[in-house]
C-alpha positions as a printed NumPy array, in Angstrom:
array([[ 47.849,  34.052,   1.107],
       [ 49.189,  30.949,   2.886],
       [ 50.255,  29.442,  -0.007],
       [ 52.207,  32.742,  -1.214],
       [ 54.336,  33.315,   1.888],
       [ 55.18 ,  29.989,   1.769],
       [ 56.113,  29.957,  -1.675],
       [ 58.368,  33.493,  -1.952],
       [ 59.245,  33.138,   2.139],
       [ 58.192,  36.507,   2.674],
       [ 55.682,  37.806,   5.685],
       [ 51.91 ,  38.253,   5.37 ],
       [ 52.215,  41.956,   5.362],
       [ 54.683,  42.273,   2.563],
       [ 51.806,  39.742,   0.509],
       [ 49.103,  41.503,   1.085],
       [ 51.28 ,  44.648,  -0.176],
       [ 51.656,  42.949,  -3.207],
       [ 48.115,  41.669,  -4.072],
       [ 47.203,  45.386,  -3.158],
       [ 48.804,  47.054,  -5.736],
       [ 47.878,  44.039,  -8.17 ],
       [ 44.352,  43.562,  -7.329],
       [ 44.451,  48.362,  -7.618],
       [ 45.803,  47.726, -11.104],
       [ 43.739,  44.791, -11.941],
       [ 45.885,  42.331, -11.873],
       [ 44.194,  39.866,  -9.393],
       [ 40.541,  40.44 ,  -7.936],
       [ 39.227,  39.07 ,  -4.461],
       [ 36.545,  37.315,  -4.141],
       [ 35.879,  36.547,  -0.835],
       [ 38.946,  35.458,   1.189],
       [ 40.586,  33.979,  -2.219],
       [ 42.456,  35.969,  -5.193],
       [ 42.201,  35.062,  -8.886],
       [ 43.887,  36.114, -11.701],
       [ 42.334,  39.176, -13.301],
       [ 40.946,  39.83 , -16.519],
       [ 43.363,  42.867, -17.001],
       [ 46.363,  39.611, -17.793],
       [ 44.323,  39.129, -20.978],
       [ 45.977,  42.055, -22.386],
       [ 49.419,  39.919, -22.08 ],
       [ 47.977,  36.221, -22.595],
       [ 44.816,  34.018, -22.788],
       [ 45.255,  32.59 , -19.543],
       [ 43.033,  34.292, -17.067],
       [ 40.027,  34.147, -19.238],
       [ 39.913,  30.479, -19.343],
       [ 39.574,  30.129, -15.496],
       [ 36.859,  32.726, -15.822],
       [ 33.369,  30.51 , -15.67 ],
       [ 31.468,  32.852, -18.012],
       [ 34.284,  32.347, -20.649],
       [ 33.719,  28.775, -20.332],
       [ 30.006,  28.303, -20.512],
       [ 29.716,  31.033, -22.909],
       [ 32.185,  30.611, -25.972],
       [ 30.362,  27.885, -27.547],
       [ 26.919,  30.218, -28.025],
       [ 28.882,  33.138, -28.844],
       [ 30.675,  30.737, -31.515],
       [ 27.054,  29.575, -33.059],
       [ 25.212,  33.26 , -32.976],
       [ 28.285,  34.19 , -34.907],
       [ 27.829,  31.174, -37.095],
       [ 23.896,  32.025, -37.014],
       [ 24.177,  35.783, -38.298],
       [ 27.311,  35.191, -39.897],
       [ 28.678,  38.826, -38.188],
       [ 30.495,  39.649, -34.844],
       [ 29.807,  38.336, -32.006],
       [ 31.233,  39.593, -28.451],
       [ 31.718,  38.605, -25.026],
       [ 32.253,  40.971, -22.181],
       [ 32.563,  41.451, -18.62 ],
       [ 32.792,  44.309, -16.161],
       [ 35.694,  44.515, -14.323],
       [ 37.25 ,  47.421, -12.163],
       [ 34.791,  49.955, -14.213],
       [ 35.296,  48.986, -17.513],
       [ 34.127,  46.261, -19.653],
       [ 36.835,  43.611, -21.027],
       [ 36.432,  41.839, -24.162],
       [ 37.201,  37.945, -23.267],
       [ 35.463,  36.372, -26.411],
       [ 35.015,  37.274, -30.21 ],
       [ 33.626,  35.145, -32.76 ],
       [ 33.212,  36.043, -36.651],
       [ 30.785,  34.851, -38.943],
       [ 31.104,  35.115, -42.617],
       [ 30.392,  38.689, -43.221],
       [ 31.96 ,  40.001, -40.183],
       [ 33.261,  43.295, -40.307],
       [ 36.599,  44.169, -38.638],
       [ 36.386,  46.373, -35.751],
       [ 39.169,  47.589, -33.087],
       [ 38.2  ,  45.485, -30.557],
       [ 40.28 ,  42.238, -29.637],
       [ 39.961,  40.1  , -26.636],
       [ 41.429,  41.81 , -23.73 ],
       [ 40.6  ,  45.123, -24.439],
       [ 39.693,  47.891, -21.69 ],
       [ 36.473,  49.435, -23.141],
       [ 33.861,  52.25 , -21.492],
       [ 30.547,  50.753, -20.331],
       [ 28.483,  53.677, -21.043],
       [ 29.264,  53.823, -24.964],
       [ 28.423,  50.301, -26.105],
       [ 24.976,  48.02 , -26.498],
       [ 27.192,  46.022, -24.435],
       [ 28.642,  47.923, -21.349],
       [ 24.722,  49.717, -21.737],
       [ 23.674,  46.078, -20.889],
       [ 26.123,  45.414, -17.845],
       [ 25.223,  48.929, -15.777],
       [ 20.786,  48.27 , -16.065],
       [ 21.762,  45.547, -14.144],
       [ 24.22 ,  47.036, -11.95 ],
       [ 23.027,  49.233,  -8.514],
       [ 22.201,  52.372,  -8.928],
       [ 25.123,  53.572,  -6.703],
       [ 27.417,  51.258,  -8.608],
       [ 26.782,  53.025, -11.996],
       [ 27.378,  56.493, -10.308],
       [ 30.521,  55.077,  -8.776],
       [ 31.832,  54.216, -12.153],
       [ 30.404,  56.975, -14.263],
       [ 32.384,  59.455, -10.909],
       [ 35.648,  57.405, -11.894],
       [ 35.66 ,  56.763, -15.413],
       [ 33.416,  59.876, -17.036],
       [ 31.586,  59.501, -20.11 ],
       [ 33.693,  61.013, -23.101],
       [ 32.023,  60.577, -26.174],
       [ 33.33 ,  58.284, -28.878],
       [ 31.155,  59.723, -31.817],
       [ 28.139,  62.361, -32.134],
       [ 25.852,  59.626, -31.088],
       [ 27.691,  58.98 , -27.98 ],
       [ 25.482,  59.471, -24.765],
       [ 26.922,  62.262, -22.067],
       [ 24.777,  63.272, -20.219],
       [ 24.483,  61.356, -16.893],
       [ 20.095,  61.69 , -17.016],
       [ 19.875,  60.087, -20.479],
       [ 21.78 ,  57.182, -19.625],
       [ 19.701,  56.356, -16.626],
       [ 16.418,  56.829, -19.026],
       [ 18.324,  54.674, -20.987],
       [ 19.274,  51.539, -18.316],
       [ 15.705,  51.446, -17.351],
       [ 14.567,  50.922, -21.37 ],
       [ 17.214,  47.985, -21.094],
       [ 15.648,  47.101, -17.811],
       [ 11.989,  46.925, -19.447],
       [ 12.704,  45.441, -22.938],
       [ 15.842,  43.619, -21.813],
       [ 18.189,  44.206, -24.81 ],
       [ 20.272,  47.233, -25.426],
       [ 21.422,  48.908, -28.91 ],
       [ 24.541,  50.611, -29.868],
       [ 23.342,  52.917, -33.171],
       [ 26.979,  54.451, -34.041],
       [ 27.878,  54.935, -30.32 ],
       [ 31.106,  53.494, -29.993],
       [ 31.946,  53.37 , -33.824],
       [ 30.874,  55.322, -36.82 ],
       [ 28.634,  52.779, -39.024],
       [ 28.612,  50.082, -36.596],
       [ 25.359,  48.619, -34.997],
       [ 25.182,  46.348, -32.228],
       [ 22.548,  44.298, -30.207],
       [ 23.458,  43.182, -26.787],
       [ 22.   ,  41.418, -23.788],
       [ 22.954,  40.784, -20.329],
       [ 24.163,  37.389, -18.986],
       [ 22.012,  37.49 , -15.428],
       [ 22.659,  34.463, -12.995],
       [ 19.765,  33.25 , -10.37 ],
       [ 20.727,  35.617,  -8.199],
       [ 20.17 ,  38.681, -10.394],
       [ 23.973,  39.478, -10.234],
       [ 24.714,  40.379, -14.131],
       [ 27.769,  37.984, -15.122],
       [ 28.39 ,  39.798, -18.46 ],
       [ 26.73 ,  40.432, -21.796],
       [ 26.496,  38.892, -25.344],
       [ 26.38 ,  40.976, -28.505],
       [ 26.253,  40.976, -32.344],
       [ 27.213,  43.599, -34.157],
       [ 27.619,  45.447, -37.963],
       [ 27.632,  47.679, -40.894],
       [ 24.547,  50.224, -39.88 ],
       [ 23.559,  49.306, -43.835],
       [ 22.374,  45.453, -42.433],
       [ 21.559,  46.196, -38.816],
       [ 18.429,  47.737, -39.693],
       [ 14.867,  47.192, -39.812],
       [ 12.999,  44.515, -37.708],
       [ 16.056,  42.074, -38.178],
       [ 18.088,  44.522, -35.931],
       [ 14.77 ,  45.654, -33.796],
       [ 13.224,  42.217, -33.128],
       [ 14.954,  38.853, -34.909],
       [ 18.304,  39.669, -33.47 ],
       [ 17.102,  40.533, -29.752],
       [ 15.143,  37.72 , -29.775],
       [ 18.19 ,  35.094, -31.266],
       [ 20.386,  36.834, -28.818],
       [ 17.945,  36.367, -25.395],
       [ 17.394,  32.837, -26.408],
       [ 21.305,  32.276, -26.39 ],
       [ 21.56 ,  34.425, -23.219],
       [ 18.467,  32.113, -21.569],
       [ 20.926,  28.968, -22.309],
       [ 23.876,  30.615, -20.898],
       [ 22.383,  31.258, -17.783],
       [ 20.965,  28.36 , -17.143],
       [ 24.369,  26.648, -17.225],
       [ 26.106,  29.369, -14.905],
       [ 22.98 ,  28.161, -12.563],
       [ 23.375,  24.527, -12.495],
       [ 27.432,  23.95 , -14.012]])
């Protein structure tokens, strides 16, 4: 904050104003005693996400899973409630979604937010779910604030979480949470498709499996980078 009312010659009260109303609208987030850009500026530019570490250890095995299935693959973090898209990566055959990096998605309809909240407090998940809801996207969209509890403890168990038409009508996805050694979840890493090729033990098993060994790596590298 030093720095700032330095910079603009303006008091400390008027600064911490500010960063108020920009860290409310997600602007800036505090860590700590320190603010840092916030995911929300990815909306407007690419800047933010590249000072974001998971961003930076992640893209390159979001890149090759992508290049591995040869579909869409997704990077996303929580952030003030809501999960933000700050990587995509198509293979081949990737299908076009409306997703694009920077987006402001739900948690609770997604393989992907489903993956964030099993790792997230109990009283954190209620906190969100209180401010957010849980409108449903399509018929397969969970509501109810029970079945998506049974659900985040499935995740917890098997550690992968599926999207079957939750979000999107014909769309699959497969998504697992980015964990770091101290069992804070960083984000999660996904693959999805066309419901006609995300079937069988391909979408039940092989994928999970491809998708927890890439996981495994990123971790590791949040650990020790």
């Amino acid at each position: 904050m030093t720095d700032l009312t330095d910079a603009f010659d303006l008091s400390n009260s008027s600064i911490h104003n500010y960063l108020t109303t920009l860290e409310r609208d997600g602007y800036v987030m505090k860590k700590d005693d320190t603010y840092h850009v916030g995911l929300r500026l990815l909306s407007l530019g690419g800047a933010a996400r590249h000072g974001e570490q998971i961003y930076d250890i992640a893209k390159d095995e979001v890149r090759a899973i992508a290049d591995e299935t040869g579909e869409l693959a997704n990077l996303l973090v929580e952030e003030h409630g809501k999960g933000i898209y700050v990587y995509r990566a198509q293979g081949e055959n990737a299908v076009m979604t409306d997703s694009y990096i920077g987006q402001r998605v739900y948690l609770h309809n997604t393989a992907l937010g489903n993956a964030i909240l099993a790792h997230l407090p109990e009283d954190r998940v209620n906190e969100i779910l209180d401010q957010h809801g849980m409108p449903a996207a399509t018929e397969n969209t969970i509501t109810n604030r029970d079945d998506l509890f049974a659900e985040l403890e499935r995740i917890r168990e098997e550690g992968v979480a599926f999207d079957d038409e939750a979000r999107l009508k014909g769309l699959r996805c497969v998504a697992v949470p980015i964990v770091n050694n101290n069992d804070t979840v960083e984000g999660a890493i996904s693959v999805s498709g066309p419901a006609s090729r995300f079937e069988g033990e391909w979408f039940q098993e092989e994928l999970p499996e491809k998708l927890k060994r890439i996981a495994n790596v990123v971790e590791l590298n949040t650990t020790y980078t």
